[in-house]
Every structure is written in structure tokens, then in C-alpha cells.
C-alpha positions in Angstrom: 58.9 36.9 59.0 57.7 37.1 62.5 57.1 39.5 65.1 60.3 39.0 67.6 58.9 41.0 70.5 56.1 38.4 70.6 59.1 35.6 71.3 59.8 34.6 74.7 63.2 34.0 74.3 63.5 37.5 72.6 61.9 39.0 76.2 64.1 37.1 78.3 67.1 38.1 76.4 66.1 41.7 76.4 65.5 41.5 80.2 68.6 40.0 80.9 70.6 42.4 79.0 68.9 45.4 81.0 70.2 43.5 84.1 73.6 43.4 82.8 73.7 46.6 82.2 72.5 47.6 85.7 75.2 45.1 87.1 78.2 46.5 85.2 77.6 50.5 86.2 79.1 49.0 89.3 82.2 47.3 87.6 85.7 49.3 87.8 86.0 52.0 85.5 89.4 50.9 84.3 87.2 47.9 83.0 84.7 49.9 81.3 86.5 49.7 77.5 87.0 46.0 78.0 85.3 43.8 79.8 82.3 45.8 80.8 82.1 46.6 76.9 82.5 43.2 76.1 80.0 41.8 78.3 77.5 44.2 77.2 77.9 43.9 73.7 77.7 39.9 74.0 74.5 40.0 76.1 72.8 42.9 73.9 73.6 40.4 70.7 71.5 38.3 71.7 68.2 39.7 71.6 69.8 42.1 68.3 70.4 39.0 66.2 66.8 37.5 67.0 65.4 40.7 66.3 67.5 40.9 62.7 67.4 36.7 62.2 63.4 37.5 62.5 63.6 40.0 59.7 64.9 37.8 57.1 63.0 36.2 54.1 63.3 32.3 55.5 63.5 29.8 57.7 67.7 29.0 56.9 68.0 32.5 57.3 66.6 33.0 60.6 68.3 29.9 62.0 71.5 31.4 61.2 70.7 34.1 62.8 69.8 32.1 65.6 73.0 30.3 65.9 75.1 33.6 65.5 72.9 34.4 69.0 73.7 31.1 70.8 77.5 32.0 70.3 77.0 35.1 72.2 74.7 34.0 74.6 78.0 31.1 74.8 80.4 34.5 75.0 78.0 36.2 77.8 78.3 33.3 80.2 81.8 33.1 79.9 82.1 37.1 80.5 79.8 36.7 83.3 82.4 33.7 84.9 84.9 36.1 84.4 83.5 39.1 86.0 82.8 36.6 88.9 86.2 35.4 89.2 87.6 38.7 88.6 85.3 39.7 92.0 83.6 42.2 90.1 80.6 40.2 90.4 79.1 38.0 93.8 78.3 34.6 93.5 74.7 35.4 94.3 74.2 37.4 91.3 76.8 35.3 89.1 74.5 32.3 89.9 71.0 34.0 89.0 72.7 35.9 85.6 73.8 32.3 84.8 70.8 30.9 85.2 69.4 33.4 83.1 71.5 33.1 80.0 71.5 28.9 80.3 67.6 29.5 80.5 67.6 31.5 77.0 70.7 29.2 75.3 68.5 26.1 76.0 65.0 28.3 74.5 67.0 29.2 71.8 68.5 25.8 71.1 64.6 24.5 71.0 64.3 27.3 68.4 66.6 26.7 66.5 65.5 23.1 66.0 61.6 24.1 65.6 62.8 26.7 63.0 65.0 23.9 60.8 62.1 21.0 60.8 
């Protein structure tokens, strides 16, 4: 349908899961089958499901896809609050990693609704 490395939002995503993954090297290693996995695998969804939402045959298709990536991007914030709270993560970086995903939910929220008119 669309080339998803040419989408903003796809960048962003991508660049925000690198961070992520840079962040969590430094998380506990008892936490690294839980919530360093799960926090991972909820940011990395996000620019994954563009990328396969981008592939389909239609519009309906792709914004499904889209909203399958909004829940995560939902899940990654949460994860991200948690690693905060946890003190696996400071409030500095909490606060710039949350800008970052509420940045991409809203891009992909305007997508969404581009994508269904």
C-alpha cells in the first residue's frame, strides 16, 4: 500500500523503541524476562504493526492495523510509568519517554482518522 519508512510516525516509533532499548540494558536483571521484555515488545509493536498494517491490500485493513498499534503504544506508556515507579527509571527520562509515546499515540490517532475518511 505505502511505503512505512517514509511515515513519520513510523520514524518516531522506531526511534523511540531504540531508546527503550538503550534504557532497559540498565534495568535489573531479575526484570529482564518480565517487565524489561514486556516493555520492549510493547514499544517495538508499534512501529511492527505500522510496518505490517502498511502491507495490507486496504484502507480498513491498515486502520486496524493502526489501532492494534495505539493499544501498544497505550501498553508502552503504562510500562514506562511502571518502570518509573518501580525506580528503574528517573523522572527525567520517564518524562521525555512519555512525551515521546503521547507524541506518536496522538500522530497515530490523526492517522488513523485520515486513513478511515
Amino acid at each position: 500500500m505505502q511505503n512505512y519508512k517514509e511515515l513519520k510516525v513510523w520514524q518516531k516509533s522506531h526511534s523511540f523503541t531504540l531508546k527503550v532499548y538503550e534504557i532497559t540494558k540498565l534495568f535489573p536483571k531479575a526484570e529482564l524476562y518480565s517487565l524489561t521484555n514486556q516493555l520492549r515488545r510493547a514499544c517495538s509493536s508499534v512501529p511492527a504493526n505500522i510496518a505490517e498494517g502498511c502491507g495490507k491490500n486496504s484502507n480498513n485493513e491498515l486502520a486496524h492495523f493502526l489501532n492494534i498499534t495505539l493499544g501498544s503504544a497505550n501498553e508502552a506508556e503504562y510500562f514506562l510509568l511502571l518502570s518509573k515507579d518501580l525506580n528503574y527509571l528517573e523522572t527525567i527520562k520517564f518524562e521525555e519517554l512519555s512525551d515521546n509515546i503521547n507524541e506518536i499515540k496522538a500522530m497515530l490517532i490523526s492517522l488513523i482518522n485520515k486513513v478511515r475518511k
